[in-house]
Structure formats: structure tokens, C-alpha cells
N, C-alpha and C positions, 0 to 999 in steps of 0.2 A: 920239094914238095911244099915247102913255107913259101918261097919264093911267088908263087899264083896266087896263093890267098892272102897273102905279104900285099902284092900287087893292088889285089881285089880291093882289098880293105883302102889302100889308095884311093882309088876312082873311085869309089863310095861318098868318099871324105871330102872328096874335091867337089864332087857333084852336090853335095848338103854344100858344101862352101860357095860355088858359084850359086845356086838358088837361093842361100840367106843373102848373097850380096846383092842380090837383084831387087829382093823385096827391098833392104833398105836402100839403094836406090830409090827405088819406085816413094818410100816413104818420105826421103827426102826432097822428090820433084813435086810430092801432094802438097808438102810442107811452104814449097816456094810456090807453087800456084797459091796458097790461100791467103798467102802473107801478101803479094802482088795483088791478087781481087782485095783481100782487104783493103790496101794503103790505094789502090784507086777510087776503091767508093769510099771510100773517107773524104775524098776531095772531092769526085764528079759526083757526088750524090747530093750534097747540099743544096739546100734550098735557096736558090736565087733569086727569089721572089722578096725572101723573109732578108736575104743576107745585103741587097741592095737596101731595101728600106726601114729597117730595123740596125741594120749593121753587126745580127745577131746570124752563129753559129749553128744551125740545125739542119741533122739531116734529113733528105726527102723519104720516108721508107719503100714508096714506089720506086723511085729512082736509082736510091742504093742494090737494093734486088735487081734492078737491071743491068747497073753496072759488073757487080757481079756475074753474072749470067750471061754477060759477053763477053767479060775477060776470060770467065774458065769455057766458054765454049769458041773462042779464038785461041783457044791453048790446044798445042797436040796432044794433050791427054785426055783432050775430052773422050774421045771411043771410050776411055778407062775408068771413066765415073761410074761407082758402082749405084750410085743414086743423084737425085741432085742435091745440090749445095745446100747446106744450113745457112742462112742468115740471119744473126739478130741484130738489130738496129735500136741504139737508144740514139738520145736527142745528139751528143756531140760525136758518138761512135760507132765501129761494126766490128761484126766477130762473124767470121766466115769460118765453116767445118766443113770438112770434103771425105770423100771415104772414093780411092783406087782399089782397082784390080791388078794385085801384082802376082804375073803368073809364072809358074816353075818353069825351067826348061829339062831338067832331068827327072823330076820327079815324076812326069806322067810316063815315064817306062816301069814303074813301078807300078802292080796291080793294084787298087784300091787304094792307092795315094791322090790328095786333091788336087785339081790342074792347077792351086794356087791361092791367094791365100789375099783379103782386107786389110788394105792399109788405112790408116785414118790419121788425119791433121787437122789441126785448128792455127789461127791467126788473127790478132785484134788490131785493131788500127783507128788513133785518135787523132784529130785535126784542130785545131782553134783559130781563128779568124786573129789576124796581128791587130793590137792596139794602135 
């Protein structure tokens, strides 16, 4: 008689286990996407205008947001944006924040359990022109 609900309580436990592993997966590919769009527009965003004739470090804010916004939509995760990217850009840096959808696999056999659940990351990324 213990041996079934012995069992049960198993596959319960495994099924919460595989579902938290997923999410933190999923938290740690948002993690590497933001950090990757960061440390590219930290470079491709600069102003080339300013950095040729000036010899001076500044990013473009137009251009950092786009770099951005190709990297994470060149990434397979993009279906899994739960919104679009946050980007702040000051003069020599960018801080990118991302928010995935990391969805259950066993929890939607459960009635009124959610199909899954917000991940959210950030990444900052600084560059300076060599002396």
C-alpha cells in the first residue's frame, strides 16, 4: 500500500526537478544572450564618425539598439522573448535586460498550474578606445 504513494510522491518530485531545471536553464541562455548583445554593442555601436576624428570613445544610441536587436533576434531564443530588450546606453557603455519565457513540461498536467513561468537577465558591457 505505501509502495504506490512511495512511488507517486517520486514522480511528483522528479517532475518539480525537471521543471525547475529548465527554467534555470532557460535563465542561464537569457543570461548569455544579454551579455553577448552587450559586449557587441559595446564595440559595433560606437560612433565612427566621432572615433575617427576626435579619437574619442562614444557610443552611437541609434546604433547600439540595433546592434542589440540583431544580435537577440539572430539568436534562437528570440520566439522566447517575453518583451523586447531593455537597452541603456551611456557615452562609453550598454546595459542590456531581457525577460524569456521558460515553460514547464510537466506542470501543465496539473489543473490550474501555469504553462510556465519569466525569466529575466541583465548584462553591462564597457569598451575604451586603446591609447
Amino acid at each position: 500500500m505505501l509502495m504506490p504513494a512511495g512511488l507517486l510522491i517520486v514522480l511528483v518530485l522528479a517532475s518539480i526537478a525537471v521543471d525547475m531545471s529548465l527554467v534555470h536553464l532557460r535563465k542561464r541562455q537569457a543570461f548569455e544572450l544579454a551579455a553577448a548583445a552587450a559586449n557587441d554593442a559595446a564595440t559595433g555601436g560606437v560612433d565612427q564618425g566621432r572615433l575617427r576624428t576626435t579619437h574619442e570613445y562614444v557610443l552611437d544610441p541609434e546604433r547600439t539598439r540595433a546592434v542589440v536587436e540583431d544580435v537577440v533576434a539572430a539568436s534562437e531564443l528570440a520566439p522566447q522573448l517575453a518583451r523586447p530588450p531593455v537597452v541603456t546606453v551611456t557615452a562609453t557603455g550598454v546595459r542590456v535586460e531581457l525577460a524569456l519565457e521558460a515553460d514547464y513540461i510537466f506542470a501543465d498536467v496539473v489543473p490550474g498550474a501555469p504553462d510556465g513561468t519569466e525569466v529575466t537577465a541583465s548584462a553591462a558591457a564597457t569598451a575604451v578606445a586603446a591609447p
